[in-house]
N, C-alpha and C positions, 0 to 999 in steps of 0.2 A: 728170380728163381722162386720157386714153389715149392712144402715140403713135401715130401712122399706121404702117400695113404698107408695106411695096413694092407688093401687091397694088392697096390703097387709091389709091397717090403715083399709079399708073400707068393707074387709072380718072379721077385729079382731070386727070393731064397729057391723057391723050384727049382728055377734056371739052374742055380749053384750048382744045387743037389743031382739034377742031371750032368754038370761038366763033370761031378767025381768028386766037390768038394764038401759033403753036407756032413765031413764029421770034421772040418777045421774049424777052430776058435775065430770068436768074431771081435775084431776092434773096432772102435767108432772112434769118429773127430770131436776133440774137445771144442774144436771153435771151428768160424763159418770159413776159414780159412781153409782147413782140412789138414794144417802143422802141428797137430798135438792131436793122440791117439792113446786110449784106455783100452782094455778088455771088456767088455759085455758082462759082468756080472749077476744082472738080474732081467728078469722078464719085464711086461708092458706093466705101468701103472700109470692111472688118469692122473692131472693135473689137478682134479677136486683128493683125491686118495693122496698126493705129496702132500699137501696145503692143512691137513688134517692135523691139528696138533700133538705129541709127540710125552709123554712121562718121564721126566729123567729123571732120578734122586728124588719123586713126588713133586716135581715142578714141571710146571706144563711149557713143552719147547715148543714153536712153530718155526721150520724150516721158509727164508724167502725163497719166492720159484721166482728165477731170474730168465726161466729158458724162452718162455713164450711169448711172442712180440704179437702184439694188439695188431700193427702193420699188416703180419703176413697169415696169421690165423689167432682165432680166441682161445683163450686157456681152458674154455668150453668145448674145445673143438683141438685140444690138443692132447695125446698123449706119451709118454716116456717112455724110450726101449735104454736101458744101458748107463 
């Protein structure tokens, strides 16, 4: 399996929005399984924009990005919807 484009996401969301659905909330799958499901809370951020380190209480946090597999595209070449 391959993952969708932006290209691809922004043909399937058209599609939606012509069957009548482009004002329903959107879930996505927590895993590659497709059994665990979130809300959408935020828009697209690059995988260099995650990886950026973070201020907390003046300590500096760096989030691990666990999502992007070297296998099937580069963290370079990868972005986050949700």
């Amino acid at each position: 399996m391959k993952p969708i484009t932006v290209k691809q996401l922004h043909a399937l969301c058209a599609k939606e929005i012509k069957n009548g659905h482009g004002n329903m909330s959107i879930m996505i799958s927590d895993d590659d399984e497709g059994n665990g499901y979130h809300y959408l809370w935020y828009s697209f951020q690059t995988v260099k924009d995650y990886e950026k380190p973070e201020i907390y209480n003046g300590k500096e946090f760096k989030m691990d990005f666990y999502y992007a597999d070297e296998r099937v595209d580069s963290k370079d070449n990868t972005i986050i919807l949700g």
